[in-house]
N, C-alpha and C positions, 0 to 999 in steps of 0.2 A: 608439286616438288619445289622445294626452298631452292633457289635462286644463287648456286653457289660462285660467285663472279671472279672468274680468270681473265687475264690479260688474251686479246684476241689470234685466233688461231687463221691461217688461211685456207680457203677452200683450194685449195691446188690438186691437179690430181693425183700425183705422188705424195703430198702429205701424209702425216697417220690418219688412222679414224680417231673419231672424237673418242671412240671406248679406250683404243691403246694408252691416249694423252689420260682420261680417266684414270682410269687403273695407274702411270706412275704416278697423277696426282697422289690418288689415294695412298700409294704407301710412303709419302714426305710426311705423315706423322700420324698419331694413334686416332685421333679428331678424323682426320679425313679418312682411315682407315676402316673406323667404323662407317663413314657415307659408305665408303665403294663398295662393303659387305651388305649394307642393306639392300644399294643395287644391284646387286648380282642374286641376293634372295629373292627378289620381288619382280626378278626380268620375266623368269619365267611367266608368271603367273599374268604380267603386266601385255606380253606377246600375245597372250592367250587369250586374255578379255578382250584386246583391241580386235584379234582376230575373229572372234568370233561374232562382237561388233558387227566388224564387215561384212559377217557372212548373213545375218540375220537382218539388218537392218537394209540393206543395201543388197543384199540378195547373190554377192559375188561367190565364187568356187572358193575351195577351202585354199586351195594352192595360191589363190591371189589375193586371197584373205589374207593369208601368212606372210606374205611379201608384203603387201602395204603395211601388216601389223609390224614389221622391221622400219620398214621407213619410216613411220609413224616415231617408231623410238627412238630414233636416229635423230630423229628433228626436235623432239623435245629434248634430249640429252645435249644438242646445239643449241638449244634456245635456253638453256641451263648452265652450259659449261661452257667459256671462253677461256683461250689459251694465247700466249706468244709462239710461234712456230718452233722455236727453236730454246723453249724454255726446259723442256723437257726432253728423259729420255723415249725414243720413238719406236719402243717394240713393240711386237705383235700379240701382245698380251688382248686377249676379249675379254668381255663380260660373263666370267662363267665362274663357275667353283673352279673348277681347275686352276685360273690363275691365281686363288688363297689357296689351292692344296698344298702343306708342307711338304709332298711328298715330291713334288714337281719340282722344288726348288733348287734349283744345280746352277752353280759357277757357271754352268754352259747356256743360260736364259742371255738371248740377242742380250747386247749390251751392256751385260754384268762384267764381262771378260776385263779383270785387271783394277775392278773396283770392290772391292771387300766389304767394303762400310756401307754402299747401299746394299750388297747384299745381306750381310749383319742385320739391317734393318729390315729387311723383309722378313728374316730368321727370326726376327724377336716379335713382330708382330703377328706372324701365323701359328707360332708357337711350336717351331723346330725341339724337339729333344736336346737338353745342356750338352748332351755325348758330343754332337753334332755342332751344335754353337760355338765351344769353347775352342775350336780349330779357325772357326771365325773372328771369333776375338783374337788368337795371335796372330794374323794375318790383318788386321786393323791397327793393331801395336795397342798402348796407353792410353783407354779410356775413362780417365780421371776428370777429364774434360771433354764437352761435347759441342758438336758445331751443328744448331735448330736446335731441334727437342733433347731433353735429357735421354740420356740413355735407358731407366729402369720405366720411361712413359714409352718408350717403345714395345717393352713388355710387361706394360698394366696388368694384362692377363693372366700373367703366366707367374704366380711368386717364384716356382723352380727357377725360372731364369732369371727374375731381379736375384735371388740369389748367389745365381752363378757370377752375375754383372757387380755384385758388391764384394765379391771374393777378387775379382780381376780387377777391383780402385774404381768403380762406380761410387760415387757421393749417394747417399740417399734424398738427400736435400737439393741437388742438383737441378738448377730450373733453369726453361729457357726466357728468352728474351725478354719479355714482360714478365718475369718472376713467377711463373706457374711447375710448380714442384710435381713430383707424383703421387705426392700424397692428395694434391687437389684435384690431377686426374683421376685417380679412383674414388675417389670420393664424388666426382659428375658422375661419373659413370657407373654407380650404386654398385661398385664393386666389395664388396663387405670381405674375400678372403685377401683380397689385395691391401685395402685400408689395414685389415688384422696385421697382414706381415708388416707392410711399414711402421705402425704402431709400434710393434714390438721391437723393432732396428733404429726404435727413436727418431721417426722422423716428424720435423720441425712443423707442431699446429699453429705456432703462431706467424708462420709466415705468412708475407702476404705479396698480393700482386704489385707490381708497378709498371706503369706503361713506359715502352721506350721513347725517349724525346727526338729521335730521329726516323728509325725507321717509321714508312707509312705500309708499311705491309701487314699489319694488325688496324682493326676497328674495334678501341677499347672506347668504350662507353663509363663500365663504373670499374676502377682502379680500386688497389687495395684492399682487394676482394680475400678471402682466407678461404682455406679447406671447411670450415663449417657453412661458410655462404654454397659452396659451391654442393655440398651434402643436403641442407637446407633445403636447397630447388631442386637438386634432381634425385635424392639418394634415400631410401628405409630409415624407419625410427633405430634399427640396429648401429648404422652406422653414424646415424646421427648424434646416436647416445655414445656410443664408442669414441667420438671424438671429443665430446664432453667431459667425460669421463680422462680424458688424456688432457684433459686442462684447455680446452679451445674456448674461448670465451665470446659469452651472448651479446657481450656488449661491441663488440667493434663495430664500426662503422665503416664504409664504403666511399669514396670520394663523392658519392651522390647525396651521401648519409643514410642510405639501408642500411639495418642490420640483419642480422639470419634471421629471427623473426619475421622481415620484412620479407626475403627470398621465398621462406618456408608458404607466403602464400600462394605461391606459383606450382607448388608440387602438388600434383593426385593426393597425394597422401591424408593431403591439409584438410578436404573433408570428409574423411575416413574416417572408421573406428576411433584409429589412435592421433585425428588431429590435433585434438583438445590434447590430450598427455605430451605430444610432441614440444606444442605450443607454449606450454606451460616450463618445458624446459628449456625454451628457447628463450624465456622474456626477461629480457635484460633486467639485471638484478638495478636497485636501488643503489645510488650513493648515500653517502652519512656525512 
């Protein structure tokens, strides 16, 4: 498990557990949203192998198989996740489907009471029904501006609701702190219906990244980075081409001086069938 480093949590006994702080990690933005969704896919399955571990190797009852296989996870998800005590909020939310099911979602979730806008965000991340949203959004007021992630990267997902969020004065171009648009979060995230709708609501390929010069709450390595670098490494020849095709260009370079070319070797893709054809469309054209 990648090594995702929070500021430290105390063992205290009335603390939360390390899942609840989890889980509100996870929903402060669509990056971390996906971590906390792959860990609640993969608990199960993660219980089960340690459990049965126990029970084979070491010869223990299944009952105390199962208990240590909980402890077990509990110690790796601490030896993973470090928090400030009071950085977060400290509800009882676990590690299960239940806490991303839209259905579960109610004003009345411990600690929502009187805050709109982290609810909002939870509503656009699980991917709430617009019916349902847009009572959220008047109750947030004027989202033309956003405080962390832009608003339409909350729901990468779901184009219904960037929809919805661009009809209520959502920018589409709208990036946070270090200049990361939603058009480059779907594009990481080989979202190809998502890249389609922003494409089509004009949103801006040639931007690009820039690191903030104060805060220290981001580790940028290569700055200036564009929605094609970020399609490049992790995203289909579809959307690759699709941002091509929209005028994103092979030549930019990166404050390290990669260009998409250079990212595109990092992706599965690259040697695959169609790495050669990718490649070929990636390789910076000639000056004259």
């Amino acid at each position: 498990m990648q090594n995702y480093v929070l500021p430290y949590a105390d063992k205290d006994s009335d603390a939360p557990s390390i899942e609840a702080k989890i889980v509100e990690w996870g929903f402060q933005g669509y990056s971390n949203f996906r971590v906390l969704r792959d860990l609640i896919d993969s608990k199960p399955r993660a219980l089960d192998d340690l459990a049965t571990l126990y029970q084979t190797r070491y010869g223990l009852g299944r009952e105390r198989s199962v208990a240590m296989a909980k402890s077990g996870f509990a110690t790796l998800l601490s030896s993973s996740f470090t928090f400030h005590v009071d950085d977060l909020y400290t509800g009882p939310d676990p590690l299960d489907r239940q806490t991303i099911d839209p259905k579960r979602l109610t004003p009345e979730i411990p600690g929502m009471e009187g805050k709109p806008g982290m609810l909002l965000v939870r509503a656009l991340l699980v991917g709430l029904p617009p019916s349902e949203v847009g009572p959220l959004i008047d109750q947030v007021g004027p989202i033309d501006i956003s405080v962390g992630e832009p608003w339409l990267a909350y729901a990468i997902e779901h184009p219904d609701l960037m929809q919805l969020l661009i009809k209520r004065g959502a920018s589409i171009n709208q990036a946070n702190e270090f200049g990361k648009t939603p058009l480059m979060y779907a594009a990481q995230a080989d979202l190809s219906k998502s890249v389609a709708f922003l494409l089509a609501h004009h949103a801006n390929v040639t931007a690009k990244t820039e690191a903030p010069t104060e805060s220290g709450e981001y580790a940028i390595f290569h700055d200036h980075r564009t929605a094609l670098m970020y399609a490049a490494e992790n995203a289909s020849p579809n959307i690759i081409n699709a941002l091509l095709d929209a005028g994103a260009s092979p030549n930019d370079r990166d404050t390290q001086g990669l260009a998409p070319i250079d990212y595109f070797q990092r992706n599965p893709i690259h040697s695959g069938p169609d790495g050669a054809r990718v490649s070929a469309a990636l390789a910076p054209t000639k000056k004259h």
